[in-house]
C-alpha positions as CSV (number, residue, x, y, z in Angstrom):
1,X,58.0,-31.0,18.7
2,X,59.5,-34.8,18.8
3,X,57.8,-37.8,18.3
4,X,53.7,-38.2,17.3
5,X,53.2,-34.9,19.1
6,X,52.7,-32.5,16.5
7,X,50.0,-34.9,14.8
8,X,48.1,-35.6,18.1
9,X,47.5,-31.4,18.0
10,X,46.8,-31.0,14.2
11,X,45.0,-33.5,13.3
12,X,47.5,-34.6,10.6
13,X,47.3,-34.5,7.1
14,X,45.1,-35.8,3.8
15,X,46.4,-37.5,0.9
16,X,44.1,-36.6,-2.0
17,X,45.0,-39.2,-4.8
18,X,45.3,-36.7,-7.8
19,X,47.7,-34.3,-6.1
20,X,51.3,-34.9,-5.8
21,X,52.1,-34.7,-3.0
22,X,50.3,-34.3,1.1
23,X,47.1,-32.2,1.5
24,X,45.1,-31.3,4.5
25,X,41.4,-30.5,4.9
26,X,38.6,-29.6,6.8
27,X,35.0,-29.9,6.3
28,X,33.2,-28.2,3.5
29,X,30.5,-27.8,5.4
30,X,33.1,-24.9,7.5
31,X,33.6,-22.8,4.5
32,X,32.6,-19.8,5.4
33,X,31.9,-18.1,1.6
34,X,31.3,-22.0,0.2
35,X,28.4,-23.2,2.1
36,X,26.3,-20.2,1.1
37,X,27.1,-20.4,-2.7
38,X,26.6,-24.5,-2.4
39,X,22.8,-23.1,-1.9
40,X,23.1,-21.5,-5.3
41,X,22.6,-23.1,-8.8
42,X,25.2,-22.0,-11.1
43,X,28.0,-21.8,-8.9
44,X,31.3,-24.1,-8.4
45,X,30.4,-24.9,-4.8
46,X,26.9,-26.0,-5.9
47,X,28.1,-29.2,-7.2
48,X,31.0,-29.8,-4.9
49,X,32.9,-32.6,-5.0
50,X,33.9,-32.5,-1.0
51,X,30.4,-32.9,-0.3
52,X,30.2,-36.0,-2.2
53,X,32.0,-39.2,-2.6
54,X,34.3,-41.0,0.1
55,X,34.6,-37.1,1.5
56,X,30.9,-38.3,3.2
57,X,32.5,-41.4,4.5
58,X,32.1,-41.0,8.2
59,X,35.8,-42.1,9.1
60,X,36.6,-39.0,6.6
61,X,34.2,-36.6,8.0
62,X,35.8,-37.7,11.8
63,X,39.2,-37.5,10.4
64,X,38.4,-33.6,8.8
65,X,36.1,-32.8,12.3
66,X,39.5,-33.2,14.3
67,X,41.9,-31.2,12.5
68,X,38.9,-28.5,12.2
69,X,39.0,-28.3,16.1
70,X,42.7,-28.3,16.2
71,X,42.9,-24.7,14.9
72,X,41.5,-24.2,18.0
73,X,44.8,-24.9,19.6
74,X,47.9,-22.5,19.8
75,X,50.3,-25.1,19.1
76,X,48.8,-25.9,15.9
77,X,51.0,-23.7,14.0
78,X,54.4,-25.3,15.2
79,X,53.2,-28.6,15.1
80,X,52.1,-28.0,11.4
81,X,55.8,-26.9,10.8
82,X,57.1,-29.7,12.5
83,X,54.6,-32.5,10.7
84,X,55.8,-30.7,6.8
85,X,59.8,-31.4,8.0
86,X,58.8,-35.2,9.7
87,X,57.0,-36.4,6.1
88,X,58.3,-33.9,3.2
89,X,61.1,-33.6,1.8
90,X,62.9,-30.6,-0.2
91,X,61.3,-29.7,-3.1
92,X,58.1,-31.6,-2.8
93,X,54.3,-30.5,-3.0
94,X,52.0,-29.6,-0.6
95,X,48.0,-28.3,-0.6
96,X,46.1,-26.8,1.8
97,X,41.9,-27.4,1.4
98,X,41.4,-30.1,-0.9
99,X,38.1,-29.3,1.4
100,X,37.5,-26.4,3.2
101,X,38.6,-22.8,3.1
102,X,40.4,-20.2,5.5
103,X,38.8,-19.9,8.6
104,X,39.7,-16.1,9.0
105,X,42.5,-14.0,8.9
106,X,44.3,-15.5,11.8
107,X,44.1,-18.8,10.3
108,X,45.5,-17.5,6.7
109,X,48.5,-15.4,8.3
110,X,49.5,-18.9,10.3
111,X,49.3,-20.2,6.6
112,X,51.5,-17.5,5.6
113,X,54.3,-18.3,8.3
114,X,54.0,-22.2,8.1
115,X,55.1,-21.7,4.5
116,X,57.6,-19.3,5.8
117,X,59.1,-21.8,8.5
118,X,59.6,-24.6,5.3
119,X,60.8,-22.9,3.0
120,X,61.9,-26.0,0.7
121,X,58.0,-27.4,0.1
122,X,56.0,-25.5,-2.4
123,X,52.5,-24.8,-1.1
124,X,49.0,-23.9,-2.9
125,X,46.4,-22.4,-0.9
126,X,43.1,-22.2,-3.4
127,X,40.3,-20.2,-1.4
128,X,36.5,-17.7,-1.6
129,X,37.7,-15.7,1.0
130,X,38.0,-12.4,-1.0
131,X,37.8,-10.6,1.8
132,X,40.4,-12.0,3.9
133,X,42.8,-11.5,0.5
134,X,42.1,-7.6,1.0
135,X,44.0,-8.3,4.9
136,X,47.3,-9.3,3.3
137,X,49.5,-7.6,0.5
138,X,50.2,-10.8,-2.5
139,X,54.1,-9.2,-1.2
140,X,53.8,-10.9,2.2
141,X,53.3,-14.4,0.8
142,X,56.8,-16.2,0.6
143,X,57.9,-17.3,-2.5
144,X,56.8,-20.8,-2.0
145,X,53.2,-19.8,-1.2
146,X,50.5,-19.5,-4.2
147,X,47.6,-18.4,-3.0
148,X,44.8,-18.8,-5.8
149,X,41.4,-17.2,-5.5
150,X,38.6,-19.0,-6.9
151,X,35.7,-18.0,-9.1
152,X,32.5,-18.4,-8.3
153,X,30.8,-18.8,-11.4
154,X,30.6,-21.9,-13.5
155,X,32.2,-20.0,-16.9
156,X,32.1,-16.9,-15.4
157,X,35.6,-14.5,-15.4
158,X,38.6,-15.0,-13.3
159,X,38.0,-12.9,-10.2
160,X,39.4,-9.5,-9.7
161,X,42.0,-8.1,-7.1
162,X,44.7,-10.6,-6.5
163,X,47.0,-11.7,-8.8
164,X,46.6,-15.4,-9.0
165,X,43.2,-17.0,-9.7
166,X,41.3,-20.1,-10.8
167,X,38.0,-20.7,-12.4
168,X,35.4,-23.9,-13.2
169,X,35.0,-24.5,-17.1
170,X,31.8,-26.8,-18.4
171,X,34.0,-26.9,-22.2
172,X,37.1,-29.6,-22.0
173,X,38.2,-26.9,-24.8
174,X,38.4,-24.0,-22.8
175,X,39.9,-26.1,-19.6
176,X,43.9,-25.9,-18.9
177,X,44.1,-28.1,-16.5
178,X,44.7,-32.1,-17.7
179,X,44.1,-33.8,-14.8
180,X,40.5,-32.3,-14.7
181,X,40.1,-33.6,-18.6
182,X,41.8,-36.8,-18.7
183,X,41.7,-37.9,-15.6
184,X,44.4,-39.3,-13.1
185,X,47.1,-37.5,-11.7
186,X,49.2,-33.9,-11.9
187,X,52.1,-36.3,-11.9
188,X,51.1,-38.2,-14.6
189,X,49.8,-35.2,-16.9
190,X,53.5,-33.7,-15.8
191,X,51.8,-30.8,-14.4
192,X,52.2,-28.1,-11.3
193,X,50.3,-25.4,-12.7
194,X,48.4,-24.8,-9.8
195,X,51.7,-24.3,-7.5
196,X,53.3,-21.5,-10.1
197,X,53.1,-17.7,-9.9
198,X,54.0,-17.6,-14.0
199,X,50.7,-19.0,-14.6
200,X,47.7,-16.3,-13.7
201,X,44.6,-19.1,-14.0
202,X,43.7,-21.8,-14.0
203,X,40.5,-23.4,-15.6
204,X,39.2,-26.8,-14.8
205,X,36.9,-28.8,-16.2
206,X,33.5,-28.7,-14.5
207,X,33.5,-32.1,-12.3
């Protein structure tokens, strides 16, 4: 797919300051698990920070609308592909949802084979969608893909049923992850913890 092409049909991609490397997102307001629990006090998505903030800034909200209706299209999973191999190189990072979650299982299996088709990014895929975790085997993901499944729960457990997971502390003691402690970036706290399969979960700080 040459040229601008492949961004006219995805919608491109985010750049969430914090992470280290390209992102992309949809609304929050689209997640499917996320706008029910945002109704719940208690609960991560209650208090979430891509409902707030410069994610409400209309130009944002446009920007996240289009790539949203791109999944509509059948050559967004190509044009994905071939937007990762324009502006990545070997080795780097890459997020999916800094907002928004999986759309369905369609949508997480053309996850599954845009991290199969670039094999040289590392990709982390944080999501609700328990049930769409019970479609695929944690086998089919390719090495390169970490999928993390969140908890719910301000301080409640790490969810059950798939091997990687993450969960919202409201104690800096009891948090592993820097960035969500001390602020600034994963490459300034040194830290990819989110991105590797040796580490089970991951507990931020409440924010």
């Amino acid at each position: 797919m040459r040229g601008g092409l492949w961004e006219k049909v995805m919608g491109g991609f985010s750049n969430p300051g914090k992470m280290p490397g390209l992102a992309w997102s949809i609304p929050a307001s689209f997640c499917r698990t996320g706008s029910t629990l945002a109704k719940v006090e208690g609960t991560v998505c209650n208090h979430c920070y891509a409902r707030s903030g410069t994610y409400r800034f209309h130009q944002v909200q446009a920007k996240m609308h289009e790539r949203y209706e791109a999944l509509f299209d059948p050559r967004w999973t190509p044009a994905f592909v071939a937007g990762l191999r324009v502006k990545l190189q070997p080795g780097e990072y890459f997020r999916f949802f800094d907002s928004g979650d999986f759309q369905g299982e369609n949508h997480l299996r053309n996850v599954i084979r845009i991290a199969g088709a670039v094999r040289d990014v590392l990709f982390w895929a944080p999501t609700r969608e328990h049930s769409l975790l019970k479609t695929v085997k944690p086998s089919e993901l390719p090495e390169n893909l970490l999928i993390r499944l969140s908890g719910n729960l301000i301080d409640g457990k790490p969810p059950k049923g798939w091997p990687w997971t993450s969960t919202v502390v409201s104690s800096a003691e009891n948090a592993t992850c820097p960035t969500s402690v001390e602020g600034g970036s994963c490459d300034e706290a040194g830290c990819s913890a989110c991105w590797e399969r040796d580490i089970r979960t991951v507990r931020y700080l409440r924010h």
